[in-house]
Each structure stands twice: as C-alpha cells, then as structure tokens.
N, C-alpha and C positions, 0 to 999 in steps of 0.2 A: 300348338305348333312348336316343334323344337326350334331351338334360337338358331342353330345353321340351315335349318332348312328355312327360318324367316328372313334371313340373309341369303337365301341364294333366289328367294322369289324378289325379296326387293333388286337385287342384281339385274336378273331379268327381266324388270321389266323398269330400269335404269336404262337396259343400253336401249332397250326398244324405243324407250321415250327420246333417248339421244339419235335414233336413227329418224324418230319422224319430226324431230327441232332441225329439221335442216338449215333454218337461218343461224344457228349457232346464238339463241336470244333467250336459251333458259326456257322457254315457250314451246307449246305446238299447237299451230293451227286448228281451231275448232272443224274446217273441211279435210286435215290430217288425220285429225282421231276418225271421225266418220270413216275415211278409207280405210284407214286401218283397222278397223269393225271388219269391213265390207273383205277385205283380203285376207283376213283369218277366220272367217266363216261364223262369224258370232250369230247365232238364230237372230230374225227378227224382232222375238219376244225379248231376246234380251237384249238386241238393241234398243229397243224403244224403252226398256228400262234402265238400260246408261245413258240412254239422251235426256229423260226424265229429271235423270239425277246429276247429270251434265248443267242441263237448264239452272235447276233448285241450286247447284251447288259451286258453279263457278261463275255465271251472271256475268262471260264477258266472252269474247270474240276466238279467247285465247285458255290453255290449260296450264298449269304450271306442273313440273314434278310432282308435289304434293297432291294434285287435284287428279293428276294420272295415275297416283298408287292407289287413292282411294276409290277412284272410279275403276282400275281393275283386280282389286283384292277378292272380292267378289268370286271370281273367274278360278282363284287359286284353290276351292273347294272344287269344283269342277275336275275331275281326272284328267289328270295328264294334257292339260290344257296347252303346255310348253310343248308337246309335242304335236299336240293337235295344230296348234299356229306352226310351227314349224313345217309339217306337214304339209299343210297348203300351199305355206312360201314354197318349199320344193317340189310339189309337184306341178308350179306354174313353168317351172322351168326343164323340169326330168323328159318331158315329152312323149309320155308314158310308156317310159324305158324302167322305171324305178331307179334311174342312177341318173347321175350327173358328169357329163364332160367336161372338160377345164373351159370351154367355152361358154356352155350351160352355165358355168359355178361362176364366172366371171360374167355374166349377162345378170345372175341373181345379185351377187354384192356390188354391183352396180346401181341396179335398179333399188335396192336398200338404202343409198343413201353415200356410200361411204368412198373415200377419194381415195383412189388405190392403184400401184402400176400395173403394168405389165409382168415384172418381176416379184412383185408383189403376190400378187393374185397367182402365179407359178409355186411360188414355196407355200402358201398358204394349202394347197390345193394337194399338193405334195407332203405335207403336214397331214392333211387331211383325211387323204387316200390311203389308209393304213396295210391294205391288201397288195399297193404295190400295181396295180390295175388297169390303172387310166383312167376307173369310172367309179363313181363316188356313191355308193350305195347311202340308204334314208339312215340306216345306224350310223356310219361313218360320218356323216354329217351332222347327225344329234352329239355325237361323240366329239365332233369338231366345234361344234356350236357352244358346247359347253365350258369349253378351255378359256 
C-alpha cells in the first residue's frame, strides 16, 4: 500500500472512530462498534469475525483508536469499502430519490454525531452541491465526504 493512500485510509476511519466517541473520551463503546457494523452493512460472516477479534483483542467494555484501526484494516482490502459504508449512510436518508435535500443532509450529519448549525449545515451543503441544484447526488457527496 502506497504511504498516501495508507494515510488517507487511516484518516477515514479517524474521523469515523471520532464520530462514534460521542463521549469525546478517546473511546467507543463496544454497543457503538456493533451498530456501526450493523449501519454499514458489514456481512454477518464478517461480523462475527470482528467480534471474534473484538473479544481476543480488546478484553474490555470499550475500543480505543488503536483497537479500531486494527479491527477495520481488514476491510480496506475489500473494494471500495469507503464507498460501500458511505453508501448505506446515504441511502438511509436519500428516500430513494438517489439525492439528498438540505434537510435529508442535515437529518444524516445530525444523526452522525456532529454539533452543527443551521448556518452551518446551509454552507456545508452549499459546498457540497457542486451542480448548483438543491439536491445532493451520491458523487457529490463522496466528493464532499472527502474534503
């Protein structure tokens, strides 16, 4: 693996881990990782092979960054997995429209975790919408996601 592209997968799945440390405690809940399995569609099989290694390898309540890069490295051999998780996330909210409304985009970075205005979530979405639209196609969003 080239050294920027092992830097962009540690990145992403930095901020992920920062999205489901909602206590802001360096940590994420052992019933956090679970959902977060469960919302990016990870197969059974391979869940019960992260929980496995979950079990053997962290032996406590809680995951630490370290314990979540190792437990989803795995995943980055897998094609386009960042898209595949993405994916999901958006289409929980697109209403299968394949796009997204500002309300849509402000109901997902909501439910993500992250504390954000009104004004906020307006330029963000504005940023986002590169067609100019109103409505936030799955590219536009990967493209957004990436920044």
């Amino acid at each position: 693996m080239r050294n920027s592209e092992s830097s962009q997968i540690y990145y992403y799945y930095k901020q992920i881990f920062e999205l489901l440390d909602k206590e802001n405690k360096g940590e994420i809940k052992y019933d956090y990782f679970i959902n977060f399995l469960y919302k990016v569609g990870v197969s059974q099989t391979e869940k019960e092979n992260i929980l496995i290694k979950t079990v053997d390898y962290c032996n406590s309540s809680s995951i630490t960054p370290k314990q979540f890069l190792s437990l989803m490295l795995p995943f980055t051999n897998r094609k386009k997995i960042k898209e595949d998780a993405l994916r999901n996330i958006f289409n929980r909210y697109d209403n299968k429209k394949d796009y997204l409304n500002i309300n849509e985009f402000k109901s997902m970075i909501l439910s993500l975790g992250y504390e954000i205005n009104d004004n906020e979530i307006r330029e963000y979405f504005k940023k986002a919408n590169l067609k100019r639209n109103g409505k936030l196609d799955f590219k536009e969003f990967l493209t957004f996601w990436d920044k």
